[in-house]
Backbone as numpy.savetxt, mean C-alpha at the origin, in Angstrom:
# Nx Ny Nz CAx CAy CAz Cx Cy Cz
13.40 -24.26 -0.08 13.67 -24.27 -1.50 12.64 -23.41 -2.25
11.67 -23.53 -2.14 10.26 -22.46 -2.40 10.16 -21.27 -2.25
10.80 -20.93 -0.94 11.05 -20.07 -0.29 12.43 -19.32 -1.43
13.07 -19.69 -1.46 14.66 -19.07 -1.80 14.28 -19.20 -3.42
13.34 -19.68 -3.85 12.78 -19.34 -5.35 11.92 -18.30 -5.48
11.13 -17.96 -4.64 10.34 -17.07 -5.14 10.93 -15.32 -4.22
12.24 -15.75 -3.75 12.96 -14.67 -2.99 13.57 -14.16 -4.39
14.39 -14.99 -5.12 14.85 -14.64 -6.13 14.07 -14.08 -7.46
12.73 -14.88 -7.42 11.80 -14.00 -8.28 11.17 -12.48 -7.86
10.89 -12.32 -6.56 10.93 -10.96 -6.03 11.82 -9.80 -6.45
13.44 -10.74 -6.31 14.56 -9.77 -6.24 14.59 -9.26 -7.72
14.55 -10.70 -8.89 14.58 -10.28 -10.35 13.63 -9.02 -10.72
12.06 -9.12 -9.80 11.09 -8.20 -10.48 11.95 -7.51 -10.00
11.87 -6.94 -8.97 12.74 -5.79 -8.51 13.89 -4.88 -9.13
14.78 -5.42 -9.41 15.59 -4.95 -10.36 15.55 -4.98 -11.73
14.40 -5.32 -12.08 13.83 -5.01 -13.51 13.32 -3.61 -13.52
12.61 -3.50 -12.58 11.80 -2.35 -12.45 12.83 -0.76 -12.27
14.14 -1.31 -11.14 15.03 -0.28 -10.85 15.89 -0.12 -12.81
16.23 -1.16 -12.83 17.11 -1.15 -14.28 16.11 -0.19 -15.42
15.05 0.04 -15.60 13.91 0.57 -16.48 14.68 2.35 -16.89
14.96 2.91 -17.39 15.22 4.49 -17.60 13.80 5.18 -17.55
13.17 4.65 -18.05 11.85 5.22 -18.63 11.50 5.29 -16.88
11.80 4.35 -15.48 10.82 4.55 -14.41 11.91 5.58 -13.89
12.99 5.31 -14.21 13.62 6.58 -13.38 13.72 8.11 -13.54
13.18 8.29 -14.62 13.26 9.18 -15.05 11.87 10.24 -14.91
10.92 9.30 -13.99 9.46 9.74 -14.08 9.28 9.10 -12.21
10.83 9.48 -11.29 10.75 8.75 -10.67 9.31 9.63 -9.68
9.56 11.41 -10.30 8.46 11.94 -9.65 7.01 11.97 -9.50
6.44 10.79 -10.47 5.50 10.58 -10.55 5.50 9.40 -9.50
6.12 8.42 -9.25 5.66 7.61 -8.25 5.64 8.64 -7.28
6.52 9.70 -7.14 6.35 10.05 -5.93 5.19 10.54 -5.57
4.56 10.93 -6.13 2.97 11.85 -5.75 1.98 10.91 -5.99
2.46 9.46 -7.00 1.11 8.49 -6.84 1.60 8.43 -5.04
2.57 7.62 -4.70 2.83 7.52 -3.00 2.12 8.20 -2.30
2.30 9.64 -2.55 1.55 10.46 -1.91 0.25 10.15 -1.22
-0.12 10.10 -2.35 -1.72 9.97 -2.35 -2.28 8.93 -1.48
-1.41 8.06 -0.89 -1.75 7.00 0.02 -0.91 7.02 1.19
-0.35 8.55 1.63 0.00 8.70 2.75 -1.25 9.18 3.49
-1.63 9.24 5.38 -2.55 9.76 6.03 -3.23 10.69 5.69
-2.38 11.99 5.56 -3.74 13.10 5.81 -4.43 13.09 4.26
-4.43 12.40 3.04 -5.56 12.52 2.25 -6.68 11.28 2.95
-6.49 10.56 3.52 -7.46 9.48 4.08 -8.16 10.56 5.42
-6.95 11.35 6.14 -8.42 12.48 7.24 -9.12 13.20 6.25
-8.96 13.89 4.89 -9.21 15.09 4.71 -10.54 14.26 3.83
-10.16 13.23 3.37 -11.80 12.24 2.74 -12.38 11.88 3.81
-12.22 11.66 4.96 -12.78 10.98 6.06 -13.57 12.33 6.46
-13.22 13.12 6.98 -13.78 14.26 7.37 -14.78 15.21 6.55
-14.84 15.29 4.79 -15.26 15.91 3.87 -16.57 15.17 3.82
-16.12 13.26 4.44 -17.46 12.55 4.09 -18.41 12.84 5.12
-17.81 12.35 6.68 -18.48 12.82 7.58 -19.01 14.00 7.70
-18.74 15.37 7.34 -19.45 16.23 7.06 -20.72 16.82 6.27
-20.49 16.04 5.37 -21.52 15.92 4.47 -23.02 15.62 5.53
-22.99 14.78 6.27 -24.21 14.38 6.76 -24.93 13.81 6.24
-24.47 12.78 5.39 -25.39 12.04 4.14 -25.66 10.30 4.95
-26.11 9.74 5.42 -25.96 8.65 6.46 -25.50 7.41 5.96
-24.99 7.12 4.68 -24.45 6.42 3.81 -22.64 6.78 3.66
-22.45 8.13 3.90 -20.85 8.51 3.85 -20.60 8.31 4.93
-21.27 8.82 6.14 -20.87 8.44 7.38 -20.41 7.54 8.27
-21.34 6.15 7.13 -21.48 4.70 7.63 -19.91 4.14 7.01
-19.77 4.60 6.18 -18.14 4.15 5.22 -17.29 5.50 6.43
-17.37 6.37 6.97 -16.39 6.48 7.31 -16.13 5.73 8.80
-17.51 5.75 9.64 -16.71 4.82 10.49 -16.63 3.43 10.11
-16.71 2.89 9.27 -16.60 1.43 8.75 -14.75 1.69 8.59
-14.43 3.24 7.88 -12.57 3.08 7.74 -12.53 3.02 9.07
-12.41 3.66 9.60 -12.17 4.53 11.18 -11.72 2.93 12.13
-12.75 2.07 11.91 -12.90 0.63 12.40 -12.15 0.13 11.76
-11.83 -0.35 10.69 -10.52 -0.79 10.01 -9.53 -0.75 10.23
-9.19 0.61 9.94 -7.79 1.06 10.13 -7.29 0.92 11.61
-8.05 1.03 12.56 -7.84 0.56 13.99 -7.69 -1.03 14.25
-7.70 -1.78 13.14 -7.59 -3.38 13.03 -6.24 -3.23 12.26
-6.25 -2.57 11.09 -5.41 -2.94 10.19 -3.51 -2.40 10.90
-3.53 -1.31 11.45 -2.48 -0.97 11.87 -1.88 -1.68 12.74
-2.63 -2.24 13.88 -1.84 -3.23 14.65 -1.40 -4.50 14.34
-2.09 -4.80 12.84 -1.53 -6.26 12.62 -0.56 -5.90 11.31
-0.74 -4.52 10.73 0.58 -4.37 9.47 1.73 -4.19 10.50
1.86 -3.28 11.62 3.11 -3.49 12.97 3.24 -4.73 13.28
2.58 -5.43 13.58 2.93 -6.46 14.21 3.69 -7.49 12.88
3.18 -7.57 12.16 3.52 -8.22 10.50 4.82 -7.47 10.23
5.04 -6.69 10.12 6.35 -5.46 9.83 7.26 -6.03 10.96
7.15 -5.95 12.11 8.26 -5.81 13.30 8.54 -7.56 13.47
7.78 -8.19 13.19 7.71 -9.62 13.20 8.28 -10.29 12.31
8.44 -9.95 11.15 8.95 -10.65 9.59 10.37 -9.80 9.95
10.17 -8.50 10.05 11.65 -7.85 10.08 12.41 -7.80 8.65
11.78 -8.46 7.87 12.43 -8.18 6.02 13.03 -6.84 5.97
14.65 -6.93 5.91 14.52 -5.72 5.21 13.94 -5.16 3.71
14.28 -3.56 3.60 13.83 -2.92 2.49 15.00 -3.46 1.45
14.67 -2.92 -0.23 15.48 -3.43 -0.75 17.09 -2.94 -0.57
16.99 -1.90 -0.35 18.26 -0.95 -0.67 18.87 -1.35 0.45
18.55 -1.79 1.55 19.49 -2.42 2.54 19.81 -3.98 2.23
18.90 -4.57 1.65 18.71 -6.34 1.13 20.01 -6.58 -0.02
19.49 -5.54 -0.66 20.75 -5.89 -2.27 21.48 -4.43 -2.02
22.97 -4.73 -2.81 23.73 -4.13 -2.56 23.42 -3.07 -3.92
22.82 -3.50 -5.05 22.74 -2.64 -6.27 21.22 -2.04 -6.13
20.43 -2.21 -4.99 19.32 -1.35 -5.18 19.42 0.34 -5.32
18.31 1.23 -5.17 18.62 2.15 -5.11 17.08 2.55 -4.88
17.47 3.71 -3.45 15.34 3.63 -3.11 15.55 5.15 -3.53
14.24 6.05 -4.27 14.21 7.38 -4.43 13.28 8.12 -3.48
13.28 7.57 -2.78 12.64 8.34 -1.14 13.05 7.58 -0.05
13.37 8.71 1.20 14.12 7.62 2.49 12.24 6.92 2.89
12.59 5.93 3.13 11.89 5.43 4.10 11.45 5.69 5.56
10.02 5.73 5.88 10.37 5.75 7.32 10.48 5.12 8.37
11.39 2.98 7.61 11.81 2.55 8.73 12.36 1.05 7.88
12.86 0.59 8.56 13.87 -0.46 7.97 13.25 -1.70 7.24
12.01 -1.89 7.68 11.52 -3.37 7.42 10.58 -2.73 6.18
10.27 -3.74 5.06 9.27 -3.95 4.49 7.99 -4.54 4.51
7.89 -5.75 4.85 6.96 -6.42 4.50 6.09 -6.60 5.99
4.80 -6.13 5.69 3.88 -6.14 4.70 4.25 -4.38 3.75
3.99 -3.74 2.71 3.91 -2.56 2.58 2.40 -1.54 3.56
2.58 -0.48 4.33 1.37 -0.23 4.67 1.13 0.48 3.74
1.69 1.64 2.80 0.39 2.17 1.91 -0.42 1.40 1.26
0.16 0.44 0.95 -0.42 -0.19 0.14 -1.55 -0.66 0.57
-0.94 -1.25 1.58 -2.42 -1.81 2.52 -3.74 -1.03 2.81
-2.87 0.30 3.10 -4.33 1.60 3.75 -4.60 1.60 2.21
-4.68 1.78 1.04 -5.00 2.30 -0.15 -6.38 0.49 -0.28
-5.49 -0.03 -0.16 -6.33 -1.07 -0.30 -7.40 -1.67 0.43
-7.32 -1.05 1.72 -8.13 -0.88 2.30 -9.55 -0.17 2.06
-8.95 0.97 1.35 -9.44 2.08 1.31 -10.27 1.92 -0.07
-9.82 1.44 -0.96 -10.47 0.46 -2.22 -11.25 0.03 -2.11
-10.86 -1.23 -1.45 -12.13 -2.59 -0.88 -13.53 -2.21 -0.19
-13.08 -1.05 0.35 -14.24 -0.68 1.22 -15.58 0.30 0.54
-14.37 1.36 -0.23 -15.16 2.29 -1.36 -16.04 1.24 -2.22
-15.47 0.33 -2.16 -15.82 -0.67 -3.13 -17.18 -1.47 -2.51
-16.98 -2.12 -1.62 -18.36 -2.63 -1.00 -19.10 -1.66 -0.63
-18.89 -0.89 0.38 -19.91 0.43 0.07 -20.79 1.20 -1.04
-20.30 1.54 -1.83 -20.68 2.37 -2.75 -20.89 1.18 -4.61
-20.36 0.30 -4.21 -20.50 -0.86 -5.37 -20.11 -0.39 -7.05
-20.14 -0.29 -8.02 -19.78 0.09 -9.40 -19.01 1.27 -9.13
-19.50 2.44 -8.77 -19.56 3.69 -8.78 -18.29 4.04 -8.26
-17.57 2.77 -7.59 -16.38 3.39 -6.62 -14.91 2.58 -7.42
-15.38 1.86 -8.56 -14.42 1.24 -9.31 -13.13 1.68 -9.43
-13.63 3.31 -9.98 -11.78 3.47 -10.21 -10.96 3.88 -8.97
-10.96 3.58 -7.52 -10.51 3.49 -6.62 -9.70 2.43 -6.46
-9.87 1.18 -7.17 -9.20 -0.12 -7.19 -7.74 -0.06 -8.34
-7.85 0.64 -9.51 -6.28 1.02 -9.79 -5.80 1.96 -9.04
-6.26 2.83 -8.44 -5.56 3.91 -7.70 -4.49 3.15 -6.42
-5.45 2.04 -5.71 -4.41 1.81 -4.62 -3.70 0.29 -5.31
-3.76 0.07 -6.40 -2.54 -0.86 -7.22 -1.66 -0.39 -7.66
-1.82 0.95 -8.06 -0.82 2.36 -8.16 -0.07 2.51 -7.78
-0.49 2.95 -6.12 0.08 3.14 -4.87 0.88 2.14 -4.34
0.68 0.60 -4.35 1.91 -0.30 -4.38 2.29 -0.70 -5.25
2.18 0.06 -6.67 3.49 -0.10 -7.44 4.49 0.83 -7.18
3.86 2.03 -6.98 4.70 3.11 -6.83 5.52 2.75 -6.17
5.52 2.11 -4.90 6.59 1.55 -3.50 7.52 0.55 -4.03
7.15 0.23 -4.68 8.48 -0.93 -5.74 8.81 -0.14 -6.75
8.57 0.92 -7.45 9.30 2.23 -8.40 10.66 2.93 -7.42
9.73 3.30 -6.64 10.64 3.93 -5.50 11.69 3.80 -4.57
11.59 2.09 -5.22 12.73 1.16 -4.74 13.05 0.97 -2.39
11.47 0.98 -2.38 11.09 1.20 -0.67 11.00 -0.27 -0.54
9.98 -0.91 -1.48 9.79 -2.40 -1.60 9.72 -3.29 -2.47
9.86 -4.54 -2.13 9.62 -5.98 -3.09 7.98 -6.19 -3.54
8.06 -6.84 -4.42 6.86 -7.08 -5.19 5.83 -7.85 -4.30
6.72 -8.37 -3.62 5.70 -9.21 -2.42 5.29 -8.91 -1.34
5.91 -7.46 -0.85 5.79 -6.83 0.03 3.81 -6.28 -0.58
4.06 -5.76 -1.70 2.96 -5.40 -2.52 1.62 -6.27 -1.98
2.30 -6.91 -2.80 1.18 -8.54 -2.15 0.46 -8.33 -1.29
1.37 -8.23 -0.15 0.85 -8.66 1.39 0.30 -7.34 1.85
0.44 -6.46 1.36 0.09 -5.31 1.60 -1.54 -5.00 1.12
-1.91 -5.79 -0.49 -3.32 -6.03 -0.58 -3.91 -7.01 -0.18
-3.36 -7.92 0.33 -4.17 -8.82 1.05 -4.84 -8.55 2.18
-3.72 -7.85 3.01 -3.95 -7.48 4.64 -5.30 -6.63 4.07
-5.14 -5.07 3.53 -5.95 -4.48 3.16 -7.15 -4.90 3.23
-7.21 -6.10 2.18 -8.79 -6.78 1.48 -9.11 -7.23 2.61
-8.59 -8.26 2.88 -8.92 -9.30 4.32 -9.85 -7.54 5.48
-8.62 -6.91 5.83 -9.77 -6.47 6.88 -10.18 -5.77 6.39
-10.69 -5.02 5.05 -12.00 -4.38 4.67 -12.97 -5.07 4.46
-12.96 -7.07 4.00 -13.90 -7.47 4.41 -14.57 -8.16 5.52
-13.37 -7.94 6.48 -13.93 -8.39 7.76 -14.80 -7.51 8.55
-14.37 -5.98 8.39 -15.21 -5.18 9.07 -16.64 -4.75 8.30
-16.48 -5.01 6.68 -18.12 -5.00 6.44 -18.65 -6.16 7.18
């Protein structure tokens, strides 16, 4: 009963967000926030830091490096395990503005790597790394703009994130 209530509060955000003109119409801006929390900007910061040779960037990049080698096998395993579909396969009136690259939602991983990627900028570097924390709330809104995922997918996507960025500090 809990369950099938807060399915339906998911679905309502959801199609609030698709029903909006104003998001569809700017659907190209989620697309490039998305972007920004696909892989190769996480090598091309990972690598720019490690280069540096500063022993403080280095320490945050293998601190991601270690993460993300935690975090991927349990957002797969969470993904292939829940099996949720996405919305546009779930409801018949969704509508996603980028294909996906795979059937299930939940947990979201950008969201997760962004949040990851937050949490960590964040304990690392402390004040200074603040505005990194709307950037990857951004990034899983964008995935519910884009009509890829549910609001709760979101969720679980910063949790996983937080959880193992503070497990590996």
């Amino acid at each position: 009963m809990v369950l099938d209530a807060l399915t339906r509060l998911d679905h309502r955000l959801f199609r609030r967000t698709q029903a909006s003109r104003h998001w569809q119409q700017r659907a190209w801006l989620a697309r490039w926030i998305s972007r920004t929390g696909d892989g190769p900007p996480y090598v091309l910061l990972g690598l720019f830091f490690w280069l540096s040779r500063e022993a403080p960037l280095q320490a945050y990049v293998l601190d991601l490096l270690l993460a993300f080698a935690l975090e991927l096998p349990l957002y797969l395993s969470l993904k292939n395990g829940c099996r949720r579909r996405r919305p546009a396969l779930a409801l018949p009136d969704a509508r996603a503005y980028i294909a996906p690259s795979d059937r299930f939602s939940l947990p979201s991983g950008h969201t997760a790597a962004a949040m990851l990627v937050a949490s960590l900028s964040l304990l690392h570097f402390g004040a200074a790394a603040w505005p990194v924390l709307p950037w990857a709330l951004l990034v899983g809104w964008s995935r519910v703009w884009l009509g890829v995922h549910f609001p709760s997918d979101i969720l679980a996507g910063l949790l996983l994130g937080g959880l193992v960025a503070l497990l590996v500090f």
